[in-house]
C-alpha positions as CSV (number, residue, x, y, z in Angstrom):
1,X,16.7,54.9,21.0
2,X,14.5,56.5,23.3
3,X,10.7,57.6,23.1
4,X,9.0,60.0,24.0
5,X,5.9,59.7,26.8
6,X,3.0,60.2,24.3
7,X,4.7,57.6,22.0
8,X,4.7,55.3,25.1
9,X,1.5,56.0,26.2
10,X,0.6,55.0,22.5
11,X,2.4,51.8,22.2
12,X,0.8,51.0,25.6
13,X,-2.4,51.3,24.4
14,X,-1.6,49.7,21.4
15,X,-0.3,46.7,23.4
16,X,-3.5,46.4,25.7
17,X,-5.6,46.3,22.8
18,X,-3.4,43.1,21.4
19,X,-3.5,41.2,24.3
20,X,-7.5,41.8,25.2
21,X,-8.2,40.7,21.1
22,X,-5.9,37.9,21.1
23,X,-7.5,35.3,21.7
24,X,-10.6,36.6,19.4
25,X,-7.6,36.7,16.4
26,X,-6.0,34.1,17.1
27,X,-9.4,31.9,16.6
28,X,-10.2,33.7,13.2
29,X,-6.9,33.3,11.8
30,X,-7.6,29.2,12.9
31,X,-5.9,28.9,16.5
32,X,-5.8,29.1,19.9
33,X,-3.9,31.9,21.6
34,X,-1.8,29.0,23.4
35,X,-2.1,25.2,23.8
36,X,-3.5,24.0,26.4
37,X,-0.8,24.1,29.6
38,X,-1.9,21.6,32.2
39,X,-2.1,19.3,29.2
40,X,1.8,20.7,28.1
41,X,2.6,19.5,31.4
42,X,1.2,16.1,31.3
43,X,3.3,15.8,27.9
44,X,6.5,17.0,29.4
45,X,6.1,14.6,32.4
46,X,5.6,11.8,29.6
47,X,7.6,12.5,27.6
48,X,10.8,12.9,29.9
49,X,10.2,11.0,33.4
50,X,8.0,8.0,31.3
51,X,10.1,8.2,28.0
52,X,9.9,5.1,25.5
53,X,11.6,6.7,22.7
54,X,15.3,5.2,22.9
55,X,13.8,1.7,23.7
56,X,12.0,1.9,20.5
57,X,14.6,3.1,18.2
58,X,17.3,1.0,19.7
59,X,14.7,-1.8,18.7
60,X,14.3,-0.1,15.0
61,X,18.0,-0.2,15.0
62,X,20.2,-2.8,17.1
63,X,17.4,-5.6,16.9
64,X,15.7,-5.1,13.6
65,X,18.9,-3.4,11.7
66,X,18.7,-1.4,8.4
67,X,15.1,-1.6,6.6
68,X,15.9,-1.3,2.9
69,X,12.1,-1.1,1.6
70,X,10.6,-4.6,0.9
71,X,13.5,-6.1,2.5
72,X,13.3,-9.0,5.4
73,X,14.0,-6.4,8.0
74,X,11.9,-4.3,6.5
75,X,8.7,-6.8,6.6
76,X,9.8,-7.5,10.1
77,X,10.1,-3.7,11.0
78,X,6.6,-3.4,9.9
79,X,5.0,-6.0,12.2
80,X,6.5,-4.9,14.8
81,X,5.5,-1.5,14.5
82,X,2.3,-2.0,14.1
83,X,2.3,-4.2,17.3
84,X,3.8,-1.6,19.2
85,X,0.9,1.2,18.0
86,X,-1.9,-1.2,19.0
87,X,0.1,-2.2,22.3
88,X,-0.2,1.8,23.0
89,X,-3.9,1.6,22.4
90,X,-3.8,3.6,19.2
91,X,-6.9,2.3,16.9
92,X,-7.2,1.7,13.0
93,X,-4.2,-0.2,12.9
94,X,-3.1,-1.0,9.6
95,X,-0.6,-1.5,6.6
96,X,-1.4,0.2,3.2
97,X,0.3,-1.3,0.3
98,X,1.5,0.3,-3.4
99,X,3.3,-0.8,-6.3
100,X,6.7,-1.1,-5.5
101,X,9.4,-4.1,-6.6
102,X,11.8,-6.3,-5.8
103,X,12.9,-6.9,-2.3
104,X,16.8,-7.1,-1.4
105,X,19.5,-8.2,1.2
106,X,23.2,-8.5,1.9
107,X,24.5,-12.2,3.5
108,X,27.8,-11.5,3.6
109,X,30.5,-9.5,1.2
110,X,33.9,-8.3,0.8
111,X,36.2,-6.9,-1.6
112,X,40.0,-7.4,-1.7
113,X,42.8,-6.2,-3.7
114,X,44.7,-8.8,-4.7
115,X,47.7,-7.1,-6.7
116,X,50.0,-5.2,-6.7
117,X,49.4,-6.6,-2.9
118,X,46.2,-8.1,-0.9
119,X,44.2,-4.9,1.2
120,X,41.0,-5.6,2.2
121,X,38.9,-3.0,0.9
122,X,36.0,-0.9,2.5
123,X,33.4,-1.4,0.4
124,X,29.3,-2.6,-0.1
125,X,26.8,-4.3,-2.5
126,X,25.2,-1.3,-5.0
127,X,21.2,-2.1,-3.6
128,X,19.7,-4.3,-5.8
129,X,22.7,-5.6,-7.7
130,X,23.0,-8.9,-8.3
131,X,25.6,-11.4,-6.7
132,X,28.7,-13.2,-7.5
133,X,26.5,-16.7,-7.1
134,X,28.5,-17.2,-4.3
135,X,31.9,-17.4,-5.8
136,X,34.7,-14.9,-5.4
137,X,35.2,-12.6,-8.9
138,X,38.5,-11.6,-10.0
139,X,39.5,-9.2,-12.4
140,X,41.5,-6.3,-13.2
141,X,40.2,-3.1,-13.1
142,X,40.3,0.0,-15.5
143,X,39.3,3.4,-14.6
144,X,36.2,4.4,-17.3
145,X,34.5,7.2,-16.0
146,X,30.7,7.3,-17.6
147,X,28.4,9.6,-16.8
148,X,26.5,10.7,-20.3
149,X,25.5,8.2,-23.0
150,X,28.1,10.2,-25.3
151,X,30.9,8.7,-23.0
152,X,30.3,4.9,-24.4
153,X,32.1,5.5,-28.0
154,X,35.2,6.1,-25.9
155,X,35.2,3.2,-24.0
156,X,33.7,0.6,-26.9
157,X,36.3,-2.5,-27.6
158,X,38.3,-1.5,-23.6
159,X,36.1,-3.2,-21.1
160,X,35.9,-7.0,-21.8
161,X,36.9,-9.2,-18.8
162,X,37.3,-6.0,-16.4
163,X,35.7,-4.3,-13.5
164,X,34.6,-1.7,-14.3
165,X,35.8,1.8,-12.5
166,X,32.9,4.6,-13.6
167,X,34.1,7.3,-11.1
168,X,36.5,10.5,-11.7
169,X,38.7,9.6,-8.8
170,X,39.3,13.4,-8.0
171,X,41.5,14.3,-5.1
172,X,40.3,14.5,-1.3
173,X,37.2,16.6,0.0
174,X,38.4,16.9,4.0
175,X,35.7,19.2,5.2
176,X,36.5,22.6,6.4
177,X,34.7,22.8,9.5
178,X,33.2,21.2,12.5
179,X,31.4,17.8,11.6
180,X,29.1,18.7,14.4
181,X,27.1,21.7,14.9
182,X,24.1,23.2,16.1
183,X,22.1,25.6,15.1
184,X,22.4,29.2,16.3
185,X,20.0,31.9,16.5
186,X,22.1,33.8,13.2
187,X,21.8,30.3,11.4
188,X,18.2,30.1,12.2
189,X,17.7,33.9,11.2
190,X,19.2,32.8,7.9
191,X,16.7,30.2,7.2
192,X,13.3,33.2,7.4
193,X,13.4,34.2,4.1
194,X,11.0,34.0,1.1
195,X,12.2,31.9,-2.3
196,X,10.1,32.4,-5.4
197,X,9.4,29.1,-6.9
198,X,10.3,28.1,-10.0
199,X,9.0,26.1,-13.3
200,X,11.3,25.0,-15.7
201,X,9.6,22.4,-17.6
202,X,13.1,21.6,-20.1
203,X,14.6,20.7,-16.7
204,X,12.1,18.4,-15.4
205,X,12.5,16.9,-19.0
206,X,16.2,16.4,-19.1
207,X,16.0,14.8,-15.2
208,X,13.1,12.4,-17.0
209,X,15.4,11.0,-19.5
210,X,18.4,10.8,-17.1
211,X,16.4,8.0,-15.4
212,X,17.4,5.6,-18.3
213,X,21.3,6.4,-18.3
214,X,21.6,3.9,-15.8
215,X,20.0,0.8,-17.5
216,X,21.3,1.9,-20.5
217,X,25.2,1.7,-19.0
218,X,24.5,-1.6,-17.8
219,X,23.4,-2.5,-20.9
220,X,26.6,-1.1,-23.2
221,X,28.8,-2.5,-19.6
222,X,27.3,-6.1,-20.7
223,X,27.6,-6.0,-24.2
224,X,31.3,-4.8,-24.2
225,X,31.7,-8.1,-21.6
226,X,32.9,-6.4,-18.6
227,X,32.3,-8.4,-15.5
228,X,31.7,-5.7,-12.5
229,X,31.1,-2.2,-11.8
230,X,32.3,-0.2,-9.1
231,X,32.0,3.2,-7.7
232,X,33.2,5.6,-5.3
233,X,31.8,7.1,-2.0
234,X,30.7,10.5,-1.7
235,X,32.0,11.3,1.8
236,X,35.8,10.6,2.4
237,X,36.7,8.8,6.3
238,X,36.1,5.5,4.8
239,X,32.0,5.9,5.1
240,X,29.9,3.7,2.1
241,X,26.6,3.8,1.4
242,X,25.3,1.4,-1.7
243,X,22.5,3.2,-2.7
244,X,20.8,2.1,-6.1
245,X,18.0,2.4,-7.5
246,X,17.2,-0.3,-10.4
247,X,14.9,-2.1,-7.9
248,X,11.5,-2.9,-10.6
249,X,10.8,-6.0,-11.4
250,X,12.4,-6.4,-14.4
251,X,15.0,-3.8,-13.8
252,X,17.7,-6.0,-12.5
253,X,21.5,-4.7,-13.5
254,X,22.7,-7.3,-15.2
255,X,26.4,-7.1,-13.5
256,X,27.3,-7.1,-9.8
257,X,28.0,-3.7,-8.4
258,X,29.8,-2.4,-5.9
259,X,30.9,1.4,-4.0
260,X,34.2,1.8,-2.7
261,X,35.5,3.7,-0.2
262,X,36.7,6.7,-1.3
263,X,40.4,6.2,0.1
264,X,40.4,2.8,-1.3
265,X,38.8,3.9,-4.8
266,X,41.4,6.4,-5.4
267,X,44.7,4.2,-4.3
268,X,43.1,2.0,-7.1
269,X,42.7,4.5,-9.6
270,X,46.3,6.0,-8.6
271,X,47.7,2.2,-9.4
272,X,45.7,2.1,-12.7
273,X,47.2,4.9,-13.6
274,X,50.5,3.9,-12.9
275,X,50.3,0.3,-14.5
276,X,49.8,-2.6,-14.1
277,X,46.4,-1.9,-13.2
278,X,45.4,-4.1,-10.1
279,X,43.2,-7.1,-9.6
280,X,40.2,-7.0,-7.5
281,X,38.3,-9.7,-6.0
282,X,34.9,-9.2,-5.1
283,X,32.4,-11.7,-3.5
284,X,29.1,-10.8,-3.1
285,X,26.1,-12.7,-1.7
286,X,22.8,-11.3,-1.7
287,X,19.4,-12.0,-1.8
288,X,16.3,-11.2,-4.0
289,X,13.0,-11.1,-2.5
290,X,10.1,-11.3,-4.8
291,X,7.5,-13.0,-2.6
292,X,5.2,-10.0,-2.7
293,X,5.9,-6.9,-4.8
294,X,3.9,-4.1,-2.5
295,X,5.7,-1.8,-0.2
296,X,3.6,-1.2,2.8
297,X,3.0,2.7,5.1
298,X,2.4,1.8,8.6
299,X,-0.8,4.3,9.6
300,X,-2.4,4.3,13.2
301,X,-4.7,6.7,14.5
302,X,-5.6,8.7,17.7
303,X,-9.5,9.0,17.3
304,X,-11.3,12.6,17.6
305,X,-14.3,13.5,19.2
306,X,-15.8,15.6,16.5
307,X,-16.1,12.9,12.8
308,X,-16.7,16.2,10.7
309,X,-13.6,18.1,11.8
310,X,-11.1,16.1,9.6
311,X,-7.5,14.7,10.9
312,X,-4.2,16.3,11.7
313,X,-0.9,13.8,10.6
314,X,2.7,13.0,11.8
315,X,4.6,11.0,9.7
316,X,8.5,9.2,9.0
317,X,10.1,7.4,7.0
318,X,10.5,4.0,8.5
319,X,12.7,2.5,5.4
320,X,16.4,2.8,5.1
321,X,19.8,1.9,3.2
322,X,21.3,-1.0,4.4
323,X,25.2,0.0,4.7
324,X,24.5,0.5,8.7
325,X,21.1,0.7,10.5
326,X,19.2,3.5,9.6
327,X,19.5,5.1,12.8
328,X,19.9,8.8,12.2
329,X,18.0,8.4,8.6
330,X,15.5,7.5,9.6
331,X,14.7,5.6,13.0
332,X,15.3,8.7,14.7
333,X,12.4,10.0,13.2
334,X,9.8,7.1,13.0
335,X,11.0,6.7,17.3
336,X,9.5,10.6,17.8
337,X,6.3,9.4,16.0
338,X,5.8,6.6,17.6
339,X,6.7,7.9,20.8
340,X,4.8,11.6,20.3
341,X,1.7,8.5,19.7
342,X,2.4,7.1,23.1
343,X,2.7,9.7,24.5
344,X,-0.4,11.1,23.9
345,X,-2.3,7.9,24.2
346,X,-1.0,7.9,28.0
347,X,-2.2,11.0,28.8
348,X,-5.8,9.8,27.7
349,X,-6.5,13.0,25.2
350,X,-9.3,12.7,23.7
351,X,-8.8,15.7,20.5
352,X,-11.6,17.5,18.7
353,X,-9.9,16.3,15.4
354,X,-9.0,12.6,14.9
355,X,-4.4,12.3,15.0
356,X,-3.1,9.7,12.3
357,X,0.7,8.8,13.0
358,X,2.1,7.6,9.1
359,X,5.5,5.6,8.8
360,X,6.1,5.6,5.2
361,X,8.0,3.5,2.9
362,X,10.1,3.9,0.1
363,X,11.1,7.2,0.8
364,X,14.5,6.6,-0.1
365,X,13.9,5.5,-3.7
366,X,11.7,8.5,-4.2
367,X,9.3,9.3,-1.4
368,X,7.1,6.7,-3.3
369,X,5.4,5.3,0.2
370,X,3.8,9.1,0.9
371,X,3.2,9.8,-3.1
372,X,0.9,6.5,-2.5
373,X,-1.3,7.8,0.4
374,X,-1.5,11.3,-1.9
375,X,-2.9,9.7,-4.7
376,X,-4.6,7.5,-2.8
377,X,-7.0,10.2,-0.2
378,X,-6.2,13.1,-1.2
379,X,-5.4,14.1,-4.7
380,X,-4.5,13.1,-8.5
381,X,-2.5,14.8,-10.5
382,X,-2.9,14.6,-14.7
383,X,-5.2,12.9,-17.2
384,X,-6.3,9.4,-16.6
385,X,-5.4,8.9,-20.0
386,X,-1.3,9.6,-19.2
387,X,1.1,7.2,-19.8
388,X,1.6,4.9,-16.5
389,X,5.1,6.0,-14.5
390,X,6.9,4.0,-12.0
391,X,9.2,4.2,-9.5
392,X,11.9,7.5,-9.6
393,X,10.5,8.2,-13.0
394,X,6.7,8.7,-11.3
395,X,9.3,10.6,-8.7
396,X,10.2,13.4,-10.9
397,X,6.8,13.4,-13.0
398,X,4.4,14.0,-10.2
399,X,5.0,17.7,-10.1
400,X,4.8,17.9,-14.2
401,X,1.6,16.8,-13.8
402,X,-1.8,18.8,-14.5
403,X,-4.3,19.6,-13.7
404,X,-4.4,18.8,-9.9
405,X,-7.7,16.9,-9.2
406,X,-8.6,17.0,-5.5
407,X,-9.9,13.9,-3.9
408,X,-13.0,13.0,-1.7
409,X,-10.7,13.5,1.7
410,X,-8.7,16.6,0.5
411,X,-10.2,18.9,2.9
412,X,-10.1,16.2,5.6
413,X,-6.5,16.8,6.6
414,X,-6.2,19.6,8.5
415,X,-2.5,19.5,8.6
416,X,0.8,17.0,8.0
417,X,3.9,17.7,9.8
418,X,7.1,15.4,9.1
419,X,10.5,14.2,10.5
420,X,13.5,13.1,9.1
421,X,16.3,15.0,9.7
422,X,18.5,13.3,11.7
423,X,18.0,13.0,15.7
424,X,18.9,16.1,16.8
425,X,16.7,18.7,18.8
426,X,13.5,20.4,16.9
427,X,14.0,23.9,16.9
428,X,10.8,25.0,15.4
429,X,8.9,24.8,12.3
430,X,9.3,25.7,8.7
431,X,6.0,27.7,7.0
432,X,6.9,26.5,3.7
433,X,5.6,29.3,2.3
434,X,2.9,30.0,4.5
435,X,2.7,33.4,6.2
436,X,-0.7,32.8,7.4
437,X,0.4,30.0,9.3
438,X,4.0,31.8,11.0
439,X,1.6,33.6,13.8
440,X,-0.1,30.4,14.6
441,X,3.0,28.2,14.7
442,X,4.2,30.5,17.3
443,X,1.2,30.2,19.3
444,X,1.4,26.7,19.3
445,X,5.3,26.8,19.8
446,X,5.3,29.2,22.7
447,X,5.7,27.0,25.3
448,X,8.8,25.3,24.5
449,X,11.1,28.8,23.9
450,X,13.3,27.7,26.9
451,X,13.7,24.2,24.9
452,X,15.1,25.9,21.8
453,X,12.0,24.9,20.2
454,X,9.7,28.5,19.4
455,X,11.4,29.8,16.2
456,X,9.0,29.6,13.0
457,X,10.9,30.7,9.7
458,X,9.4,31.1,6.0
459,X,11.7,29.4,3.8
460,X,10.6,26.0,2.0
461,X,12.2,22.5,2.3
462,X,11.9,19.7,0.0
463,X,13.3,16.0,-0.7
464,X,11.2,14.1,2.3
465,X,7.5,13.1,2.3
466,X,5.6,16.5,3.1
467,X,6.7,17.1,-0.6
468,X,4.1,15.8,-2.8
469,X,1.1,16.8,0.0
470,X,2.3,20.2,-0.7
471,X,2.2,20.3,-4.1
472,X,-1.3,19.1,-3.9
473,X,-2.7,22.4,-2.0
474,X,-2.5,20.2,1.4
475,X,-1.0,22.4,4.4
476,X,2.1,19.8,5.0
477,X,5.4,21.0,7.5
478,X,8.6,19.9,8.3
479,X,10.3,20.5,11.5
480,X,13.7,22.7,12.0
481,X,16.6,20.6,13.7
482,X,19.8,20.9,14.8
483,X,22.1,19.1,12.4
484,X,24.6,17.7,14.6
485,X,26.9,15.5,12.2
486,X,23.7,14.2,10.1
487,X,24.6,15.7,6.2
488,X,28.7,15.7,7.2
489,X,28.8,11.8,7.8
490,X,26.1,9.8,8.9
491,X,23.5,10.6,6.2
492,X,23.1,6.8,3.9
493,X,26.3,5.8,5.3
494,X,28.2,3.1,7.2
495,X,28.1,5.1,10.4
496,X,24.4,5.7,10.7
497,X,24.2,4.1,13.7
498,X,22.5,3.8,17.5
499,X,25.8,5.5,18.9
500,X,25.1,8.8,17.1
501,X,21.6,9.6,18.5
502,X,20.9,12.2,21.1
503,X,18.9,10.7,23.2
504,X,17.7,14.2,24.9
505,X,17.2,15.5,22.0
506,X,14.8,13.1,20.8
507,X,12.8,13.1,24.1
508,X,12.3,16.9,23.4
509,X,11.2,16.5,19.8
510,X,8.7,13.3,20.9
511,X,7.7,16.4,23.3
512,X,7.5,19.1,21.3
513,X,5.8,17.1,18.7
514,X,2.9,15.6,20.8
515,X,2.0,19.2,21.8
516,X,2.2,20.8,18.5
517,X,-0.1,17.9,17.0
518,X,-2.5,18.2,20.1
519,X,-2.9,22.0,19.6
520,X,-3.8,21.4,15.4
521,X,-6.3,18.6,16.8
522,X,-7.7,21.1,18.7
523,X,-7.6,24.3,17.0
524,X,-10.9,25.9,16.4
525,X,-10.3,25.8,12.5
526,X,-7.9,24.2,10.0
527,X,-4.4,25.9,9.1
528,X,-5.1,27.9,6.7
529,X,-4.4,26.6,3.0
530,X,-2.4,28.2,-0.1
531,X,-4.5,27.6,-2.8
532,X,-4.4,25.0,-4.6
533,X,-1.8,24.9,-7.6
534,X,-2.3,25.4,-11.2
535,X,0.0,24.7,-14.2
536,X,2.5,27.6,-13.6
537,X,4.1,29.6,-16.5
538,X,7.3,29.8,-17.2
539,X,9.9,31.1,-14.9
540,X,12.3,32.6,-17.3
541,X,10.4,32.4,-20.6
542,X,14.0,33.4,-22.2
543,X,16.1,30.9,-21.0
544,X,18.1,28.3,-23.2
545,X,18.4,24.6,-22.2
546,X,21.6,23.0,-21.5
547,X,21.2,20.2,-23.7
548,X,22.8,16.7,-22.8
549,X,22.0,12.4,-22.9
């Protein structure tokens, strides 16, 4: 559409009087117009012609293998971090510990069927199962889906001497499209959009009692004399994953568990159906750790110029499943925040506020490693006089909690801005429902538009550990990235290897990253805040609960 030449002249005007006040608004609204670009460059040249970032992750991953929290490789992992941070000259080097459990490890394992015919079988300890004491189990199998505690009376008097099949086989899920993608600018588009939050309190509740099914089956399993469980993969292609969850002290499953394959899982269940139902044999050797019960975060700090200005933060999970190495989820990301830490120590920076680099632990069983340095510096949530929680159950109660009680170093932290979505190219930033922050991301962001990396959209994100600093009023941000084939196959799973990282694409986030933590360093104020939450009402005061176990 065309304009006319007094609405030009107008928008002209207009326009000048932007660009001559920018700077002036983009300090009150707690920015600079742009980050500082001889200091860009220095991170560019860093981060691409002096790049460290593959070296360290094929470390995390090749050398040190999956990091299952509190495992071996986990302890290791976290020494060797640590080393690597005070190597780069990164100060306040340290390990903070929190209630945790039981460590655990796979020796060696395999699963056969032994009749109708032998097949080897894909298939992986459930974490924190116990072992076969180093014998081979054999058994036959019988397909007893359970899933609600209402499912036992059907199964009572049917389960002695068997392994135990608690999946509905189902039929295939082949996807139906691209295992691979990137993000394009219409997928991107379709992220910037607001989403009302909601409270339902009835659902918080029936996820809170949920958290027992799972000792409770184990329990019925071992008092009906069944031997084994097993389960079947979520992804088809022969991918496992083993996650489990029963890792307190005290918490043990008292029989061995393993996932199948899915392919595998329903060739058995297709036999079982058909009779005779066929024999598995399942060895299993792992390992229990119980030499020190703490989980450890991995914290190391940049230190600022100005002590009353507070700190920015970077952090990733460092911990892991164990059915490959962790790459994708989440070495990938702990590699960009250890190198973004490099790379800004090798450029000498010397910010206004001090730039803490976090590798968290036991994100995977409930971003319980992050919870811990929430509670711990920055907030509390509830009445001392509340009923101790633990483990997924302190998981799904944090956010029921009130009233929010800021701590002595909640103002400290100026902002938190987190990884773990795979290894593929940052594309920008989330707000997470923010809008005072979208003008200011794009400052920052600005120089990296020919990168991929300048989009800033509104929309919220959960399930990683900027979660719980949100919901205590702190201004915490995760990145956007391109998804390659992280949620279609490599997330948890047996593939979640070294060979599926992009290595340019994690030099550009290590980039992208350093800059964008540099620029909140040295922003003239903090981001600005949302304010801090109060016990919400209701969402839909007329809604009926779906009532189950």
């Amino acid at each position: 559409m065309h304009q006319s030449r007094p609405c030009r002249l107008a928008i002209f005007a207009a326009t000048v009087t932007i660009i001559a006040l920018s700077p002036a608004a983009a300090k009150e609204r707690g920015g600079t117009a742009k980050p500082d670009q001889p200091m860009v460059n220095r991170i560019i040249d860093e981060g691409t012609n002096h790049s460290q970032v593959m070296v360290t992750v094929q470390h995390l991953t090749d050398v040190i293998g999956p990091r299952l929290t509190n495992s071996p490789s986990m302890r290791t992992a976290e020494a060797w971090t640590q080393r690597r941070f005070a190597d780069w000259g990164l100060t306040n080097v340290h390990k903070e510990g929190f209630a945790f459990g039981r460590g655990w490890s796979i020796e060696r394992s395999s699963v056969r069927m032994t009749t109708p015919r032998v097949v080897q079988l894909t298939a992986i300890p459930i974490a924190w199962t116990p072992g076969t004491n180093g014998t081979a189990l054999s058994a036959a199998v019988i397909v007893a889906p359970m899933a609600r505690e209402r499912d036992f009376a059907k199964w009572r008097g049917k389960l002695s001497g068997k392994i135990v099949m608690l999946t509905r086989p189902g039929t295939g899920d082949e996807p139906a499209e691209p295992a691979f993608k990137r993000l394009s600018g219409e997928d991107i588009a379709r992220l910037d959009r607001f989403q009302q939050p909601n409270y339902d309190p009835d659902a918080a509740d029936r996820r809170m009692k949920r958290l027992d099914f799972s000792k409770k089956l184990d329990a019925f399993l071992k008092s009906e004399g069944a031997v084994a469980t097993a389960t079947m993969a979520y992804h088809d292609g022969k991918l496992v994953s083993g996650e489990g969850y029963l890792f307190g002290v005290g918490d043990t499953p008292a029989l061995p568990g393993v996932q199948i394959a899915a392919e595998d899982y329903r060739r058995l269940a297709r036999l079982a159906k058909a009779g005779p139902a066929p024999t598995l044999e399942i060895v299993s050797d792992v390992r229990f750790d119980d030499s020190d019960a703490q989980a450890y975060n991995i914290i190391a700090d940049i230190p600022g110029t100005d002590p009353k200005a507070g700190y920015v933060m970077a952090g990733a999970h460092l911990d892991s499943w164990v059915a490959a190495d962790g790459a994708a989820d989440n070495a990938a990301g702990s590699a960009m925040i250890m190198e973004a830490a490099r790379i800004l120590a090798a450029t000498g920076v010397r910010p206004k506020r001090t730039i803490r680099f976090a590798l968290w632990s036991g994100e995977e069983q409930g971003i319980l490693g992050s919870m811990a340095y929430v509670t711990r510096h920055l907030a509390t949530r509830g009445s001392p006089n509340d009923p101790p929680q633990t483990g997924m159950q302190s998981y799904y109660g944090f956010s029921q909690k009130w009233p929010i009680t800021p701590l002595p170093g909640h103002a400290d932290l100026a902002a938190y801005f987190n990884i773990d979505n795979g290894s593929g190219k940052l594309r920008g930033l989330y707000a997470e429902t923010n809008p005072a922050v979208v003008p200011i991301f794009r400052d920052w962001l600005s120089p990296f538009a020919s990168m991929g990396a300048s989009n800033v959209v509104l929309r919220p994100t959960g399930g990683t550990d900027h979660v719980f600093l949100q919901q205590v009023g702190v201004p915490g941000f995760q990145f956007i990235q391109d998804p390659l084939d992280y949620g279609s196959r490599i997330h948890h799973t047996s593939a979640d290897t070294f060979d599926h990282l992009k290595a340019d694409d994690m030099r550009q986030a290590s980039i992208v990253l350093a800059s964008v933590l540099l620029s909140a360093a040295n922003a003239d104020k903090a981001l600005p805040r949302t304010p801090l939450p109060t016990k919400p009402v209701v969402t839909d005061p007329y809604g009926y609960s779906d009532d189950d176990d």
